[in-house]
N, C-alpha and C positions, 0 to 999 in steps of 0.2 A: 659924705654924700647925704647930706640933711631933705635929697626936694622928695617928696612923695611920688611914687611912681605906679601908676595904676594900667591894665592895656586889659583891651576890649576884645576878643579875640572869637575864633567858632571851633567846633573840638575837631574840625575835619582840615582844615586849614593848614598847609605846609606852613606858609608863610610865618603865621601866627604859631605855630609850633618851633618855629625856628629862635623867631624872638624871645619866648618863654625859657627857650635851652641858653641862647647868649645872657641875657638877664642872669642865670643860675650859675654858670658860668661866671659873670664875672661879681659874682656874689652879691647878688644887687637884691634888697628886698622889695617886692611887688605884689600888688592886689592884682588880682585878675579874673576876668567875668566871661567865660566861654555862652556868648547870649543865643548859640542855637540849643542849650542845654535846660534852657530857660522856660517858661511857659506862663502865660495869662499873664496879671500884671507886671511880676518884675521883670518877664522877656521885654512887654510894651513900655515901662521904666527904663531899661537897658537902651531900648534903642532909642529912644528920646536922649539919651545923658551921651552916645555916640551922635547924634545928631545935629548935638547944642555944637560940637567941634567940628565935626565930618558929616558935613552935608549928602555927601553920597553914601555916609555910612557903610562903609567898605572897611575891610578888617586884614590887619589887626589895625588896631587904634591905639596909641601908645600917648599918655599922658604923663610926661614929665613936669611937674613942677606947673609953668605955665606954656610950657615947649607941647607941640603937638606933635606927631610925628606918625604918618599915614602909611603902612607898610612897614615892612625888616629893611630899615635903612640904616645900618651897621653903622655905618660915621655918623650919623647924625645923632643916634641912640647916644653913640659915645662923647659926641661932643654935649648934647644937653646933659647928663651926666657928670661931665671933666674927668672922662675916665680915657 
């Protein structure tokens, strides 16, 4: 699994807590940006760079490679993956 995998997340977030556990899970290394954790520029950084992808900026935000993937969408995590 060479694609870079980065996800945009908030630290109260099931959802996006969920994603973090499957990702570790299935051994997958990822970046990831809890952006309520965030403050003054790089919060406004953050949500800009969710924004360029996810217009509604709603989390998590998962960026695979060039794959977007808006929510814990388990097959779809796996299919941009090939896992």
């Amino acid at each position: 699994m060479s694609e870079s995998v980065k996800l945009y997340s908030l630290s109260t977030c099931s959802h996006c807590k969920s994603a973090k556990s499957f990702l570790k899970e299935c051994n997958i290394r990822f970046n990831y940006t809890d952006v309520d954790l965030l403050t003054g520029e790089e919060r406004k950084s953050a949500i800009d760079n969710v924004k360029q992808v996810n217009p509604r900026c709603s989390f998590p935000t998962i960026i695979i490679g060039n794959t977007i993937i808006i929510g814990f969408k388990e097959n779809e995590i796996r299919e941009a993956l090939g896992i």
